[in-house]
Every structure is written in C-alpha cells, then in structure tokens.
N, C-alpha and C positions, 0 to 999 in steps of 0.2 A: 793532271799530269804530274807536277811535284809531289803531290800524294804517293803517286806508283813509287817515282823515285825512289824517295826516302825508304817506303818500306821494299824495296827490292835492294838497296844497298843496305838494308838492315840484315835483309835474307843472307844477303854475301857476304857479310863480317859474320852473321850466327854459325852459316854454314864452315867459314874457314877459322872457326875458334881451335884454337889448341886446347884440345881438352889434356887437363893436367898435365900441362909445360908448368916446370920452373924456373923457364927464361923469361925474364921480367921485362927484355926489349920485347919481347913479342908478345908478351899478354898485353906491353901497354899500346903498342901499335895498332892491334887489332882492337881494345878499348878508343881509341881514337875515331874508329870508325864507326863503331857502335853509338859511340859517342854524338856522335855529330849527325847520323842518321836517327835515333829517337829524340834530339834535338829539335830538327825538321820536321817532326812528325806534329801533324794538327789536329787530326780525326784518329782517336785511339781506338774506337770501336771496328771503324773503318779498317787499319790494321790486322784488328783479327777476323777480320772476314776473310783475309787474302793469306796470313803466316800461317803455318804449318804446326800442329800443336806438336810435332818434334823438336819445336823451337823452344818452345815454352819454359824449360829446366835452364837450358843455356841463356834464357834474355833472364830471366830471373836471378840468373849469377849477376849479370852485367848488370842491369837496378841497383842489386845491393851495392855493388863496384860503384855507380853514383850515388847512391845515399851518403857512401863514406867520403865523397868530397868535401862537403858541407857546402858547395855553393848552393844558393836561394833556388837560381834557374831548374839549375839540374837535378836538385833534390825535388824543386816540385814537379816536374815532370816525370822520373821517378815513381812518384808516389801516385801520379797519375796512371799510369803504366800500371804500376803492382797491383793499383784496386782492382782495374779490368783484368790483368792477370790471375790475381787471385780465383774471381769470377770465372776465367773461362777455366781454368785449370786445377782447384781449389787448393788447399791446405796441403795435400802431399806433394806438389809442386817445393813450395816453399822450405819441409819436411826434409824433401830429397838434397836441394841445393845445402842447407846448414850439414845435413851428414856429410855430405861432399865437403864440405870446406873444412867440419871437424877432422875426418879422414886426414885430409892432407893437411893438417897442421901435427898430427899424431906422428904423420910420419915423415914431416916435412923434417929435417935439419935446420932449414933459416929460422934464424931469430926474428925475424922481420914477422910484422902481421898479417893475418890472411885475409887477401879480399880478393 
C-alpha cells in the first residue's frame, strides 16, 4: 500500500511539473515533492510497471535536479532510479533532457545555473 502511495504522489508532482517555468518558487515546490516521493520509493522496478513512460523525460529532469544536491541519500537513489530509467527508456531519454536544459540556458537571461 506505501508502494501505490509514493508512486501515485510521484505521478502528481510529474504530472503538475511546470514545464519551463523560470519561477524558482515553483520549480522548487514542486521539486519537494518529487523529492520526497522518489525518496519513499522502495521497489524501483515496481515503479515502472505502474508510471507512464510519458513520465519518463520529466522524472529524468528531476534525478538530475538530485544528483546536483550532493547529498549521499538522494544521490543514491538517483542513481538508482536513472539505471532503471535509462533501461526502460534508453539514451534518448537522457539526450532529450540535456537539450532541454542546454536550450533553456541559451535563452535563459539568469546567471544562475541550470538544473
């Protein structure tokens, strides 16, 4: 039953992601709950038996979004996540997400960095 949980509050932060906002309260809000939903998450295989592989570009943005924490926890889980990601979704997956992010730094204004 925590299993559903987690990835159905997964589904509800992927689904209500602001795609390219540069309001930074709401990327990190909705990061909070991504957050703490692939936290909870225990069975990664599990996961993709049930998310939607129109998920897949969007949870890929958010990974890399923890990778750049550097905390231990979240980085490893992360990393846990991207192997099977990679896996069900392969290399263009990952392809797509860095264009997306090069894009919006090309045409970002902020000086700040993209994640």
């Amino acid at each position: 039953m925590q299993r559903f949980k987690s990835v159905e509050a997964l589904k509800t932060a992927l689904e209500g992601s602001p795609p390219n906002t540069r309001d930074e309260r709401c990327k990190s809000a909705n990061w909070i709950v991504v957050h703490r939903a692939i936290m909870a998450i225990k069975d990664v295989d599990g996961m993709f038996s049930t998310l939607d592989p129109e998920y897949y570009d969007i949870l890929m943005k958010y990974l890399y979004r923890g990778l750049s924490t550097g905390d231990r926890t979240t980085c490893d889980q992360c990393l846990r996540i991207h192997e099977k990601l990679t896996e069900k979704a392969g290399l263009g997956c990952i392809l797509r997400v860095l264009a997306d992010t090069c894009e919006y730094c090309l045409t970002s204004s902020l000086t700040a960095p993209c994640v």
